[in-house]
N, C-alpha and C positions, 0 to 999 in steps of 0.2 A: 684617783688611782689609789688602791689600795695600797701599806708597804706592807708588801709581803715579796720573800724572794721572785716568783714567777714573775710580778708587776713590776720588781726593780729591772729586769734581766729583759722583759718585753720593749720598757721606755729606752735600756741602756743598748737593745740590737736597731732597734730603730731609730734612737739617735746614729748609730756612727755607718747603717746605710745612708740616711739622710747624707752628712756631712761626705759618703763616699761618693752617692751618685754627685755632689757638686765639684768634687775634684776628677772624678772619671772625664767629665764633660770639660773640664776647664785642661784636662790633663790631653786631653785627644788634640783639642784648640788649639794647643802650645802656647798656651797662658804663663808666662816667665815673668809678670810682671812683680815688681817687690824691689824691698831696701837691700841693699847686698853689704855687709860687713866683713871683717877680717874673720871672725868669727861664726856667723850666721846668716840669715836670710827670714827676713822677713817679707812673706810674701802674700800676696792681693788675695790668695787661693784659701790661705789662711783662714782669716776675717770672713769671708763668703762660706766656706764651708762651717764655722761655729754657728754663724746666724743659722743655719741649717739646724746645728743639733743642740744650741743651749733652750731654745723655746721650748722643745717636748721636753726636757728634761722640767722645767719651770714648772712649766703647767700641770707638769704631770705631777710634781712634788716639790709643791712652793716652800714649806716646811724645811725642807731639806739644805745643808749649805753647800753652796759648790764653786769651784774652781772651776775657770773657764782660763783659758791658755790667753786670749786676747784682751776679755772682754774683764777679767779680772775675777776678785775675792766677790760671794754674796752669803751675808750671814742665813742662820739657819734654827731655828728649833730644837728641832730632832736629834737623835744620836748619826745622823746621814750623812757622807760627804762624796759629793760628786766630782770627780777629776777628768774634768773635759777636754782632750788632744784632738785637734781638729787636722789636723795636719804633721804626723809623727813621719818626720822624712821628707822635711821643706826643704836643705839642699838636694837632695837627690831629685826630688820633683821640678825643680826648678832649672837643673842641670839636664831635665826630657829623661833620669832614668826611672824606671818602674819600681823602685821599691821605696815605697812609702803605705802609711793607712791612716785610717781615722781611728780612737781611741777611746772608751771611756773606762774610768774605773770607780768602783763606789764600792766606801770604808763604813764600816759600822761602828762605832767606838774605836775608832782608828786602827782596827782588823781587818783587810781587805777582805771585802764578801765577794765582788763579783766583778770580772772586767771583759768587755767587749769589745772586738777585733776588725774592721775591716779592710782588707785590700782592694782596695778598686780597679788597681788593671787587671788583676788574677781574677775578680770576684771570690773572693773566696770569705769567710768570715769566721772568726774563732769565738766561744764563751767560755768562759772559765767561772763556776761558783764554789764559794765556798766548799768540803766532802761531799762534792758533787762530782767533781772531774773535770775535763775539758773534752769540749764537742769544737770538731772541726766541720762546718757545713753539715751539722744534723749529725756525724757520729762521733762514738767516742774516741778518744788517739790518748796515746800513751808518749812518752819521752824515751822508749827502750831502744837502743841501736846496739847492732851487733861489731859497727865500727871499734877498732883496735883504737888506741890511743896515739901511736904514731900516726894512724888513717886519718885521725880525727878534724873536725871543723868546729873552732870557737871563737865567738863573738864575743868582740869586747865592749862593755857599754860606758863611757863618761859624761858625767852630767857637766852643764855648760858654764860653772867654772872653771873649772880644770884646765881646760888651754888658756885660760886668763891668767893662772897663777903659777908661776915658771917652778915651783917647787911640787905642787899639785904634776904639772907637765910632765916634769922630768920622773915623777912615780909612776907616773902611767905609763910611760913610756917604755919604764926599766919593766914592767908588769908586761907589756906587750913582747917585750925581748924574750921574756923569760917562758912566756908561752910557746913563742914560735921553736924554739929548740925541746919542744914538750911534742907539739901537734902537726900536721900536717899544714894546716891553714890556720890564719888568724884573720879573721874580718875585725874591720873599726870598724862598730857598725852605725851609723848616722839616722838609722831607725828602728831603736831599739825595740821597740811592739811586734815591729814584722819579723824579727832576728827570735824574739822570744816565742813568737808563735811557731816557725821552726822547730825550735828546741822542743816545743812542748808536743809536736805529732814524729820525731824522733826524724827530723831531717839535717841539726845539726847534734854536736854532739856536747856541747859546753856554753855554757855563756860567764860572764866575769863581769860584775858591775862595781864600779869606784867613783864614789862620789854622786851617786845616780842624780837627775830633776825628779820630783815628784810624778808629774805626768809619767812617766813612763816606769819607776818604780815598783809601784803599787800591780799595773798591770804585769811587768816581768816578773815579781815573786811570787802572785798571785798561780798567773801560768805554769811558771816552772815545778811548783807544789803540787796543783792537782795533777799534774801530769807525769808523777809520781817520781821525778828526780830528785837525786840524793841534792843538795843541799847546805851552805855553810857560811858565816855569817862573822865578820871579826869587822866591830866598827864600821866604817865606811865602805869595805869590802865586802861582797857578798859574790860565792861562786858558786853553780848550778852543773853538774856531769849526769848525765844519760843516767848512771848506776854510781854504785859507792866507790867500786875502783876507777873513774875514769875521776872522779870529782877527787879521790886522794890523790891521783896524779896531777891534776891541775893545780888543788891548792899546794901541792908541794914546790909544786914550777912557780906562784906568785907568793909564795912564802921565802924563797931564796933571793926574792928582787925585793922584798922589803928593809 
């Protein structure tokens, strides 16, 4: 396989059908199987759906290094890196609800180029490249909503230290207060990929990331840029609004919980 953008963006839509058709089919089953923690879930659905999509990735671009969520680090060559989420939204799947997907994202000199989306109870599938834009199911979608700020719906995303560390907690926490007396709705959202694919066809209107995982990083900033939202970045914090006014109102709301 050639690397050239098309080739990346071909192996990276067919990996994360691959990895969706195995959790559609384990998701209908009512496949719950996995380790349950205070924290997380590690589940069977997991594991079964990465064997799905780290082989096309492999074969397609041995050269290339990538992260695999299960299966771990594999060095690389190339300036290439592959972020394989096989399962973004293992509680909610594992709890029988419907929002979760499969993930991939791939950095070029550690510049997100390109990341791939699918939902498998919805069918539905997002790509986002580099000033390219984002295609939801073959067309373009933007991030524009006419939603007010009082109307508004934003997702919060923490990455998985955060409730480990009672001073990390209690920030995100004060961060979530401070939203909610800003927006109409605040989701915690437990799968950030599917929350940022939202944002990026203009269904919600905000997202807030503190502390992000990698997996799911790359893909949310990648999304929320070509999809043309405003955008702002302090440290650890990074916040994402529809337009420039909804995004000053929000960072103003997690700038007063700092």
């Amino acid at each position: 396989m050639t690397t050239d953008p098309d080739g990346i963006e071909a192996v990276a839509r067919a990996a994360v059908l691959a990895g969706g058709a195995e959790l559609r089919d384990r998701y209908r089953d009512g496949d719950d199987d996995g380790d349950y923690g205070a924290h997380d879930v590690k589940a069977a659905a997991d594991e079964a759906a990465e064997a799905r999509m780290l082989p096309l990735v492999r074969r397609a671009f041995p050269a290339h290094e990538v992260f695999a969520e299960e299966a771990g680090e594999f060095d690389g060559t190339e300036p290439y890196r592959w972020i394989i989420d096989p399962l973004d939204g293992t509680n909610n799947f594992a709890a029988g609800l419907p929002t979760f997907g499969s993930s991939v994202a791939v950095r070029r000199e550690g510049d997100p180029l390109l990341a791939a989306v699918h939902l498998p109870a919805t069918d539905e599938t997002y790509l986002a490249r580099r000033n390219a834009g984002v295609r939801y199911d073959g067309e373009r979608v933007t991030a524009d909503s006419d939603v007010p700020i009082e109307g508004a719906t934003v997702a919060t995303i923490v990455g998985r230290d955060v409730p480990r560390s009672p001073d990390l907690g209690r920030r995100a926490d004060e961060i979530r207060e401070a939203l909610d007396d800003t927006v109409k709705r605040v989701l915690d959202s437990w799968a950030p990929t599917v929350h940022s694919s939202l944002f990026a066809r203009g269904r919600i209107e905000g997202l807030v990331q503190f502390h992000p995982d990698e997996e799911e990083q790359a893909v949310t900033e990648l999304l929320a840029a070509e999809a043309g939202g405003a955008t702002r970045r302090d440290g650890p914090l990074y916040v994402a609004g529809c337009d420039e006014e909804t995004l000053a109102a929000l960072w103003a709301a997690v700038d007063r919980a700092r």
